[in-house]
KOLLOLUM-42276 format. One record per residue (C-alpha): x, y negated, z. Coordinates in steps of 0.1 Angstrom, whole numbers. Example, Ala and Ser with C-alpha at 12.3 -4.5 7.8 and 13.67 -1.06 7.14 Angstrom:
2
- 123 45 78
- 137 11 71
//
This chain:
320
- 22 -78 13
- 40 -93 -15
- 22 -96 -55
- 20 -113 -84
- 37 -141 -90
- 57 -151 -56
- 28 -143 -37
- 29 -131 -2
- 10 -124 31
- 17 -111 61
- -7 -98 86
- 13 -98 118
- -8 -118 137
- -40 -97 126
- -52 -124 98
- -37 -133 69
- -11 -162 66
- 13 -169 35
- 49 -171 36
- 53 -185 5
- 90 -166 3
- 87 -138 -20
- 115 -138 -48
- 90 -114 -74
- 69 -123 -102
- 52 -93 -115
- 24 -92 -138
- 9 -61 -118
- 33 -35 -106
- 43 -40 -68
- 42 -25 -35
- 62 -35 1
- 70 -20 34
- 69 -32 72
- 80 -11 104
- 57 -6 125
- 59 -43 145
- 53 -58 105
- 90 -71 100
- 95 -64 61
- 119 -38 51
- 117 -42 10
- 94 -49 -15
- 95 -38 -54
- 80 -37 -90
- 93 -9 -98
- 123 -19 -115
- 141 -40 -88
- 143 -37 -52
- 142 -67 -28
- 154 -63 8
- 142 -81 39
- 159 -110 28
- 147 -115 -2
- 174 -107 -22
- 179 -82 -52
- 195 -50 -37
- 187 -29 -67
- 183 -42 -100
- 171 -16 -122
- 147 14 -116
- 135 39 -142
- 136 26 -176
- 150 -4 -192
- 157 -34 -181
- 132 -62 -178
- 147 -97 -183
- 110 -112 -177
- 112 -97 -141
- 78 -88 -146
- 64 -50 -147
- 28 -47 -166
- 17 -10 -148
- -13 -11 -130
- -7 2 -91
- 23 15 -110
- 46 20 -79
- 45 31 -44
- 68 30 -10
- 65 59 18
- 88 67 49
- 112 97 43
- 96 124 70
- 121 127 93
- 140 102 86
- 152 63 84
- 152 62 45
- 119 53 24
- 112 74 -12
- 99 48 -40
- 80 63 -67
- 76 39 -99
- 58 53 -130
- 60 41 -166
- 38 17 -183
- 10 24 -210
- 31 32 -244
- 23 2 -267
- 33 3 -302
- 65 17 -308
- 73 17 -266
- 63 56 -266
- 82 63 -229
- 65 79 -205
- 89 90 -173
- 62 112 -152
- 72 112 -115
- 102 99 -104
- 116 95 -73
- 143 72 -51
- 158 70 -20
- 165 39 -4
- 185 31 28
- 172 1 44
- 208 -2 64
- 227 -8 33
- 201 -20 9
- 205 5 -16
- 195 36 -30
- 212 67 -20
- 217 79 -56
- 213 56 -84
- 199 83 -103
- 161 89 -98
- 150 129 -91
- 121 143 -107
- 99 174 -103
- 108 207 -125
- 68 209 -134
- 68 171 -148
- 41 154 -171
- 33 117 -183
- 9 104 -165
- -14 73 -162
- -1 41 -147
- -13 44 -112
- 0 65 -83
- -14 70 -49
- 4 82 -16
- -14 96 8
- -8 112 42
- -7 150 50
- -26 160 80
- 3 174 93
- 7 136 102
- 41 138 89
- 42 151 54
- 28 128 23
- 9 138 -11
- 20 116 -44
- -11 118 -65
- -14 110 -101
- -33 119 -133
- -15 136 -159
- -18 129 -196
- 2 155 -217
- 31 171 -215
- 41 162 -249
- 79 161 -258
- 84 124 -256
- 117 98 -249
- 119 95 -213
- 100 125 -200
- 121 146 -177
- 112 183 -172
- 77 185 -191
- 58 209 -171
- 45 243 -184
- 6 233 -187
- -5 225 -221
- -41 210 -208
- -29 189 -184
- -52 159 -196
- -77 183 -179
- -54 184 -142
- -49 157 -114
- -20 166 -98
- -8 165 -62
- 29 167 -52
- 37 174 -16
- 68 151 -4
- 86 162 26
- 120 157 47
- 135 178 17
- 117 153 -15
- 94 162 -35
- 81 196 -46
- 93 213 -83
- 54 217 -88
- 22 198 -82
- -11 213 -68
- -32 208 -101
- -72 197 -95
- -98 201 -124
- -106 164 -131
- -142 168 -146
- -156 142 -168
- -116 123 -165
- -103 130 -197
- -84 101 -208
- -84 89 -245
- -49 101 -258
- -45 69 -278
- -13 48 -266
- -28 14 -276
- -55 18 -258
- -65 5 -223
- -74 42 -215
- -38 46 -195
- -46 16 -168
- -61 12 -136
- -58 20 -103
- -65 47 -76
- -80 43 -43
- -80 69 -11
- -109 64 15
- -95 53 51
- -106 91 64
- -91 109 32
- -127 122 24
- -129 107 -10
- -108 96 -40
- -113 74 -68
- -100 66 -104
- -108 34 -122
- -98 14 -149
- -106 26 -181
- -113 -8 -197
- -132 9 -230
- -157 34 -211
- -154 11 -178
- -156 46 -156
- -148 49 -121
- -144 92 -115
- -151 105 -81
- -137 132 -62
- -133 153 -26
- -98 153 -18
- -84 178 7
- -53 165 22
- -44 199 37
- -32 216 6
- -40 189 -22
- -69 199 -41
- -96 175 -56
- -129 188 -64
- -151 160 -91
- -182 146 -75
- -197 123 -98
- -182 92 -126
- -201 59 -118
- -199 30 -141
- -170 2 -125
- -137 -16 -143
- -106 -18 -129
- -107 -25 -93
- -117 -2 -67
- -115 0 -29
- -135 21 -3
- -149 0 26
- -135 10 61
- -160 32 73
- -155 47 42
- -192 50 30
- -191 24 5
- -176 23 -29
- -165 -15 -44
- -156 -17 -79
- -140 -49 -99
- -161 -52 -133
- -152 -84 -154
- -167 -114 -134
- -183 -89 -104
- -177 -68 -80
- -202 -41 -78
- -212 -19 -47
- -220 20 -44
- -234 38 -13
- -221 68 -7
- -235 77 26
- -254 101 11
- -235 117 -9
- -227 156 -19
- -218 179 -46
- -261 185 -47
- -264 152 -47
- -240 135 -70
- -258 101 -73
- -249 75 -55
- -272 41 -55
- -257 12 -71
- -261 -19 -42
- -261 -57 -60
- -235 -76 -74
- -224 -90 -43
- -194 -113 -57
- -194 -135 -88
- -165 -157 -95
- -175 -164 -132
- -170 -201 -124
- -136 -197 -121
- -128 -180 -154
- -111 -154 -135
- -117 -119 -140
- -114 -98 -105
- -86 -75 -109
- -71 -54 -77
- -93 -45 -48
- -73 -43 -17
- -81 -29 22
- -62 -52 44
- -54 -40 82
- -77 -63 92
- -107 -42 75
- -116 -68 49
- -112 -65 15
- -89 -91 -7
- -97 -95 -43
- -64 -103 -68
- -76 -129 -97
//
C-alpha cells in the first residue's frame, strides 16, 4: 500500500511492515498495485504515476496540474489489470467543485505499461454515456473472474468545463452507475441502479460530493459513505453478473466504511469512533440492521478516523 504523506506498507510477509520509500504525499487520493508475489508495479494520486522505483513516470493525469503534489478526492482513484493482458487501466475522478473550481471529468480511463512506465496514450478515454460523479470509485470483479465493474455515483449531467460526453439521462442524481471494463476498455454506457434514499445535495461547496465506497469480500453488499452534513452510509445488493444495485437500507456513519471479512459486519468511521452494524440478518423485509457499540475511540489523539481499510491479512487499518 502506499498513502498519505510518504506512507507505505507492504504485506508480503502476511503482516504489515513499513518501507518508508514512497515518493507521494497526497492529501487523500491514492491507490497502488503488486503482481501476484507483492513486488510493486506503480502507485498513483491520480495525477502522477510512480513506477516500481519510485520515480515519476507520468506526471499529469486528468486535469490540471498540481504543484502541491497532493490530490484532495476521497477514494478518488483506482488501479485494475487490463483482462487479457500485461497493461493495468487507472481510473482517477475529479475532486468536489469548490468555489469557482466547477470541473467535473466523469470516468476517465488510462492505460499504463508497466514495461516502459508509461501510458499507452497520453490522452485519457472516456465513456460515450458520461456524467459527473462523486469523488469515489470502486472496482470490482466480474464473476466471469476475468472481467471488472468501475462503479460510481453520478451527480448530473450538467454541461460543465471538463465533462466529456454528458450522458443522455437527465436524473441521473437518482442512478448509480456500473461500467463493465474488458480486454476491449470500458463500455460507451453504464448499467444504471436506482439509488434510493442517495440523492446527493447538488451544492458544490458542500461536503455532499466526498466519501468513499466499500464492496463486501463476497460481492453481496455495497456501501456509500461520507456525506459529512447528513452523516449517511446507503446500502445496497450488488449483482456482479450484470451490474445492478438494488437499495437495502441508509444507516447513520461518516466517512469511513469497510465490511468485515466474513462479510456480515458493517464498520463505519464517524468523527472520534468507529461504529459497528450487523448485518447477518439482513434482507429487503428486514431492512434494519442493529447498531453494535462504539468499539474504537481515539478522541485522545485529536485525530478524527478517516479511511477504513481491509488488509490481506483480514484486519482492518484505520487512516488518521
Amino acid at each position: 500500500w502506499h498513502f498519505g504523506s510518504h506512507g507505505d506498507l507492504s504485506f508480503a510477509n502476511g503482516s504489515p511492515q513499513p518501507l518508508n520509500n514512497s515518493s507521494m504525499n497526497t492529501s487523500e487520493c491514492s491507490a497502488s498495485i503488486s503482481d501476484e508475489f507483492g513486488n510493486l508495479i506503480c502507485y498513483t494520486n491520480g495525477e502522477r504515476i510512480w513506477d516500481e522505483n519510485h520515480n515519476v513516470s507520468v506526471d499529469l493525469m486528468n486535469g490540471t496540474p498540481n504543484d502541491n503534489n497532493t490530490v484532495s478526492t476521497a477514494q478518488g482513484v483506482v488501479i485494475i489489470p487490463r483482462p487479457g493482458s500485461s497493461n493495468y487501466y487507472i481510473f482517477p475522478t475529479s475532486d468536489t467543485p469548490i468555489g469557482g473550481n466547477n470541473f467535473g471529468f466523469g470516468i476517465s480511463m488510462y492505460e499504463y505499461d508497466p514495461s516502459t512506465n508509461s501510458l499507452v496514450n497520453p490522452l485519457p478515454i472516456h465513456p460515450l454515456e458520461n456524467y459527473a460523479t462523486t469523488e469515489p470509485i470502486v472496482a470490482i470483479p466480474h464473476h466471469n473472474g476475468t472481467d471488472f465493474w468501475i462503479v460510481v455515483k453520478p451527480i448530473h449531467n450538467f454541461p460543465q468545463s471538463g465533462l466529456q460526453n454528458p450522458g443522455p439521462i437527465s436524473n441521473s442524481n437518482e442512478m448509480i452507475a456500473s461500467y463493465l471494463v474488458t480486454q476491449n476498455g470500458i463500455a460507451d454506457a453504464p448499467i444504471l441502479s436506482n439509488s434510493g434514499m442517495y440523492i446527493v445535495p447538488q451544492t458544490p461547496n458542500s461536503n455532499s460530493w466526498i466519501g468513499n465506497i466499500s464492496v463486501s469480500p463476497d460481492k453481496k453488499f455495497i456501501a456509500f459513505a461520507g456525506e459529512n452534513n447528513s452523516k449517511q452510509i446507503h446500502l445496497f445488493y450488488f449483482n456482479c453478473g450484470n451490474g445492478t444495485l438494488n437499495y437495502i437500507t441508509t444507516l447513520l456513519g461518516g466517512f469511513g466504511v469497510e465490511f468485515s471479512p466474513n462479510s456480515e459486519l458493517l464498520y463505519c468511521s464517524e468523527g472520534f469512533n468507529i461504529r459497528q452494524y450487523d448485518l447477518s440478518s439482513l434482507s429487503v423485509c428486514n431492512p434494519n440492521a442493529p447498531f453494535i457499540d462504539f468499539i474504537f475511540n481515539n478522541s485522545g489523539t485529536n485525530a478524527r478516523s478517516g479511511n477504513l481499510q481491509l488488509g490481506p491479512n483480514n484486519k482492518i487499518y484505520i487512516a488518521r
